[in-house]
C-alpha positions, 0 to 999 in steps of 0.5 A: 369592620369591628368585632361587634357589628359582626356579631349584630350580623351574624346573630341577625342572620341566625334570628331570621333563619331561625324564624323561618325555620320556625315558621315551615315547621308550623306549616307543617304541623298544621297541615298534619293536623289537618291531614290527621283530621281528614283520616279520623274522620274517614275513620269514623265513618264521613265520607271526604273527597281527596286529591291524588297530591294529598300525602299518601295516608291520607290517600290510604284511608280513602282507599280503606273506607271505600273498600269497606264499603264495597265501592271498588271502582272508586278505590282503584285510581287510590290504589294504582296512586298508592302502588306506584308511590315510594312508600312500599309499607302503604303500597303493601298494605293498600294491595291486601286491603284491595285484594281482600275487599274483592276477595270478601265481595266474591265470597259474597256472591258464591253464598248467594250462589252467583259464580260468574261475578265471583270468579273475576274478583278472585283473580283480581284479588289473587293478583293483589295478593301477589303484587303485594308479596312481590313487595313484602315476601315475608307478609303471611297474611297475604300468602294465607289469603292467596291460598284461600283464593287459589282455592277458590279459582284455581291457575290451570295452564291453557291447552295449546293444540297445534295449529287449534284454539279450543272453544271456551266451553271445550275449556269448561268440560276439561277444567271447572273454574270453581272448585268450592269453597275451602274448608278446614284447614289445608 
Protein backbone atom coordinates (compact mmCIF):
# COMPACT_ATOMS: atom_id res chain seq x y z
CA UNK A 1 0.00 0.00 0.00
CA UNK A 2 1.39 3.57 -0.84
CA UNK A 3 1.46 6.52 1.38
CA UNK A 4 -1.18 8.40 -0.29
CA UNK A 5 -3.99 6.11 -0.18
CA UNK A 6 -3.49 5.78 3.48
CA UNK A 7 -4.00 9.27 3.94
CA UNK A 8 -7.26 9.09 1.46
CA UNK A 9 -8.21 6.25 4.18
CA UNK A 10 -7.29 7.82 7.21
CA UNK A 11 -8.95 11.38 6.29
CA UNK A 12 -12.08 9.37 5.05
CA UNK A 13 -12.59 7.62 8.08
CA UNK A 14 -12.06 10.92 10.29
CA UNK A 15 -14.73 13.02 7.63
CA UNK A 16 -17.35 10.04 8.45
CA UNK A 17 -16.60 9.81 12.21
CA UNK A 18 -16.53 13.60 12.44
CA UNK A 19 -19.89 13.78 10.41
CA UNK A 20 -21.62 11.43 13.08
CA UNK A 21 -20.18 13.10 15.59
CA UNK A 22 -21.91 15.98 14.28
CA UNK A 23 -24.98 14.65 13.45
CA UNK A 24 -25.56 13.24 17.64
CA UNK A 25 -24.84 16.58 18.57
CA UNK A 26 -27.54 18.08 16.55
CA UNK A 27 -29.95 15.50 17.85
CA UNK A 28 -29.12 16.60 20.80
CA UNK A 29 -29.51 20.02 20.85
CA UNK A 30 -32.91 19.58 19.39
CA UNK A 31 -34.07 17.39 21.69
CA UNK A 32 -33.01 20.27 24.44
CA UNK A 33 -34.55 22.76 22.44
CA UNK A 34 -37.26 20.98 22.74
CA UNK A 35 -37.27 19.80 26.48
CA UNK A 36 -36.43 23.60 27.25
CA UNK A 37 -39.71 24.51 25.15
CA UNK A 38 -41.73 22.04 27.34
CA UNK A 39 -40.50 23.80 30.67
CA UNK A 40 -40.88 27.23 29.56
CA UNK A 41 -44.12 26.53 28.73
CA UNK A 42 -44.90 24.60 32.00
CA UNK A 43 -43.21 27.80 33.32
CA UNK A 44 -45.53 29.91 31.92
CA UNK A 45 -48.60 28.45 33.03
CA UNK A 46 -49.85 25.53 30.04
CA UNK A 47 -50.32 22.29 31.22
CA UNK A 48 -47.91 19.48 29.39
CA UNK A 49 -48.33 15.61 29.80
CA UNK A 50 -44.81 14.08 30.40
CA UNK A 51 -43.61 10.63 30.52
CA UNK A 52 -41.55 9.25 33.09
CA UNK A 53 -38.38 8.54 30.52
CA UNK A 54 -38.30 12.32 29.86
CA UNK A 55 -35.05 13.69 31.54
CA UNK A 56 -35.35 14.48 34.95
CA UNK A 57 -35.94 18.52 34.34
CA UNK A 58 -38.40 18.23 32.53
CA UNK A 59 -40.04 15.96 35.09
CA UNK A 60 -39.13 18.63 37.71
CA UNK A 61 -41.01 21.33 36.18
CA UNK A 62 -44.24 18.90 36.04
CA UNK A 63 -43.67 18.32 39.22
CA UNK A 64 -43.52 22.07 40.38
CA UNK A 65 -46.35 23.27 38.36
CA UNK A 66 -48.82 20.56 39.85
CA UNK A 67 -47.63 21.21 43.30
CA UNK A 68 -48.32 25.13 42.70
CA UNK A 69 -51.55 24.11 41.71
CA UNK A 70 -52.67 22.14 44.86
CA UNK A 71 -52.90 18.65 42.39
CA UNK A 72 -50.47 16.58 44.72
CA UNK A 73 -52.00 13.22 43.72
CA UNK A 74 -50.77 13.72 40.25
CA UNK A 75 -46.99 15.17 41.59
CA UNK A 76 -46.17 12.15 43.76
CA UNK A 77 -45.43 9.42 40.89
CA UNK A 78 -42.87 12.59 39.66
CA UNK A 79 -41.60 12.95 42.74
CA UNK A 80 -40.85 9.04 43.63
CA UNK A 81 -39.37 9.10 39.76
CA UNK A 82 -37.44 12.37 40.80
CA UNK A 83 -36.07 10.68 44.34
CA UNK A 84 -35.22 7.36 43.10
CA UNK A 85 -33.22 9.05 40.21
CA UNK A 86 -29.20 9.82 40.23
CA UNK A 87 -29.52 13.49 40.17
CA UNK A 88 -29.38 14.07 44.11
CA UNK A 89 -29.78 18.19 43.50
CA UNK A 90 -33.47 17.44 41.77
CA UNK A 91 -34.36 14.96 43.96
CA UNK A 92 -33.55 17.47 47.04
CA UNK A 93 -35.21 20.23 45.26
CA UNK A 94 -38.46 18.06 44.21
CA UNK A 95 -38.65 16.98 48.29
CA UNK A 96 -38.81 20.74 49.72
CA UNK A 97 -41.05 21.70 46.45
CA UNK A 98 -43.41 18.37 47.64
CA UNK A 99 -43.03 18.97 51.15
CA UNK A 100 -43.89 22.68 51.01
CA UNK A 101 -46.99 22.46 48.59
CA UNK A 102 -48.45 19.88 51.53
CA UNK A 103 -47.18 21.92 54.32
CA UNK A 104 -48.62 25.39 52.22
CA UNK A 105 -51.96 23.33 51.71
CA UNK A 106 -52.06 22.40 55.80
CA UNK A 107 -51.74 25.66 56.89
CA UNK A 108 -54.74 26.35 54.36
CA UNK A 109 -56.96 23.98 56.21
CA UNK A 110 -55.88 25.19 59.77
CA UNK A 111 -57.07 28.86 58.63
CA UNK A 112 -60.47 27.59 57.72
CA UNK A 113 -60.27 25.61 60.88
CA UNK A 114 -60.17 21.94 59.41
CA UNK A 115 -57.63 20.00 61.62
CA UNK A 116 -58.24 16.83 60.59
CA UNK A 117 -56.97 16.99 56.68
CA UNK A 118 -54.10 19.08 58.12
CA UNK A 119 -52.51 17.03 60.58
CA UNK A 120 -51.87 14.06 57.59
CA UNK A 121 -50.21 16.60 55.23
CA UNK A 122 -47.87 17.74 57.82
CA UNK A 123 -46.53 14.61 58.45
CA UNK A 124 -46.09 13.82 55.02
CA UNK A 125 -44.51 17.28 54.30
CA UNK A 126 -42.04 16.63 57.52
CA UNK A 127 -41.12 13.33 56.16
CA UNK A 128 -40.02 15.16 52.93
CA UNK A 129 -38.49 17.53 54.55
CA UNK A 130 -36.60 14.98 56.09
CA UNK A 131 -35.67 12.41 53.19
CA UNK A 132 -34.41 15.68 51.74
CA UNK A 133 -32.09 16.50 54.43
CA UNK A 134 -31.04 13.16 54.44
CA UNK A 135 -29.97 14.07 51.25
CA UNK A 136 -28.81 17.66 51.70
CA UNK A 137 -27.63 18.07 55.41
CA UNK A 138 -26.58 21.64 54.82
CA UNK A 139 -30.35 22.66 53.09
CA UNK A 140 -31.28 25.42 55.87
CA UNK A 141 -34.27 25.87 54.05
CA UNK A 142 -35.83 22.54 54.59
CA UNK A 143 -34.57 22.32 58.31
CA UNK A 144 -36.34 25.81 59.01
CA UNK A 145 -39.50 24.63 57.16
CA UNK A 146 -39.33 21.05 59.34
CA UNK A 147 -39.17 23.29 62.41
CA UNK A 148 -42.30 25.13 61.40
CA UNK A 149 -44.07 21.57 60.86
CA UNK A 150 -42.78 20.15 64.15
CA UNK A 151 -44.70 22.72 65.37
CA UNK A 152 -47.35 22.40 63.94
CA UNK A 153 -47.74 18.36 64.56
CA UNK A 154 -45.49 17.45 67.23
CA UNK A 155 -43.49 13.53 66.92
CA UNK A 156 -44.66 12.36 70.44
CA UNK A 157 -43.21 8.40 71.18
CA UNK A 158 -46.37 6.10 71.52
CA UNK A 159 -47.40 4.62 75.02
CA UNK A 160 -46.57 1.19 75.48
CA UNK A 161 -48.50 -0.40 78.50
CA UNK A 162 -47.47 -3.86 79.09
CA UNK A 163 -49.53 -6.37 77.65
CA UNK A 164 -52.17 -3.28 76.73
CA UNK A 165 -52.79 -0.94 73.55
CA UNK A 166 -54.32 2.17 74.81
CA UNK A 167 -57.83 3.35 72.83
CA UNK A 168 -56.89 6.28 70.40
CA UNK A 169 -58.91 8.69 72.26
CA UNK A 170 -57.04 7.58 75.65
CA UNK A 171 -53.90 8.84 73.14
CA UNK A 172 -55.87 12.39 72.38
CA UNK A 173 -56.41 12.94 76.21
CA UNK A 174 -52.62 12.44 76.82
CA UNK A 175 -50.94 14.31 74.01
CA UNK A 176 -53.09 16.95 71.38
CA UNK A 177 -52.14 16.41 68.00
CA UNK A 178 -52.20 20.19 67.05
CA UNK A 179 -50.68 22.45 69.38
CA UNK A 180 -51.18 26.05 67.25
CA UNK A 181 -49.95 27.65 64.73
CA UNK A 182 -46.20 29.05 65.40
CA UNK A 183 -45.67 32.45 66.08
CA UNK A 184 -42.78 34.54 66.34
CA UNK A 185 -39.67 33.52 65.97
CA UNK A 186 -38.36 30.37 67.97
Amino acid sequence: MNAGRLVVIASTAVLVVSLITASWFAARLLIDRNDNALIASLGSGHDVAVSPEDPPALLFARLHFLTVRDRLDEAQPLLNRLAAGGDRRLAVAALYDMANARLRLAIDHLGSNKIDPAIPLVRLAKDNYRRALTLDPGFWDAKYNLDVAMRLVRDFPQLDVEGEELPPEAAKKLWTDLPGLPRGLP
